[in-house]
N, C-alpha and C positions, 0 to 999 in steps of 0.2 A: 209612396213607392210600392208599397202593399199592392194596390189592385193591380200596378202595371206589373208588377210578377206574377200577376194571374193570368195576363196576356200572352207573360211566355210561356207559364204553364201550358197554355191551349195549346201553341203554338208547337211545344216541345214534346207535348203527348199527341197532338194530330202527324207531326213528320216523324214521329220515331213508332210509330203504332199503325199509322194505315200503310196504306200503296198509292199516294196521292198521285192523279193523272199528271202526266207528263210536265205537261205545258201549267200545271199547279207547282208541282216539283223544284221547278225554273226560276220560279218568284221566291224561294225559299227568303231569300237573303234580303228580297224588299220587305218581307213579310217581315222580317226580323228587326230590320231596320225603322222600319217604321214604330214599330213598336218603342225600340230603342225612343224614336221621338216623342213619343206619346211620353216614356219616363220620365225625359228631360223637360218637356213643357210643366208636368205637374211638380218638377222639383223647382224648378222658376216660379212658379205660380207661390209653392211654398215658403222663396226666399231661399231655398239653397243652389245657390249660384252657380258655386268649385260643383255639383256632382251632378247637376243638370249641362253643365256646362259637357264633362266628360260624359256624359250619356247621348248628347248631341253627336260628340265627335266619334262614338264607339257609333251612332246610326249611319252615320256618315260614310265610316269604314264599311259598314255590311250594303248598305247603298249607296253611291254616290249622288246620283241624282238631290238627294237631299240637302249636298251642299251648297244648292243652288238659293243666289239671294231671294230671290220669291218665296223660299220655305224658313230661312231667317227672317223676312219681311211679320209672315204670316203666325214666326212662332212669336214674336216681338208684339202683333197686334192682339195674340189669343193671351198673352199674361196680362200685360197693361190694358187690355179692356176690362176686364173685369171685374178690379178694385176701381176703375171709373166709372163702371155702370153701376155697381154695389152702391158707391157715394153719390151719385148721382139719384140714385131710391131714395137714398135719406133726407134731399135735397128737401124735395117737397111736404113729407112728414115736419119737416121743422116749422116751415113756415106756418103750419095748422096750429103749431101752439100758441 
């Protein structure tokens, strides 16, 4: 969760320190939300379920759009690939022994 607070950092010193153009301004809250996503993915990826779960649902609140099934489809396929591609490496180093 570390680096994804770094995210907000950015996020939190670019809108409260510049004059972001208008139409940048606008997206504040997709910007935010998104982010929020990003938390949630790597705390699923972690195993912690209860506060990726709520990090989900806090991105959701700042963006709607994200609670669209295509972005649970997508956060679904970005956790469980990974620990199957990992094991799936391993695969073929075994058979060499």
């Amino acid at each position: 969760e570390e680096v994804g607070r770094e995210y907000m950092m950015v996020l939190d010193d670019y809108y409260s320190n510049a004059s972001p153009p208008s139409n940048i301004l606008t997206r504040k809250l997709e910007a935010y939300g998104y982010a929020h996503l990003i938390l949630a993915r790597n705390c699923f990826r972690s195993g912690k379920f209860r506060r990726g779960w709520q990090l989900y649902k806090e991105a959701c609140r700042l963006y709607p759009p994200l609670n669209d099934l295509k972005v649970k489809a997508k956060i679904v396929r970005n956790v469980v690939s990974k620990p199957i591609r990992v094991a799936l490496s391993v695969v073929p180093s075994l058979r060499r022994r």
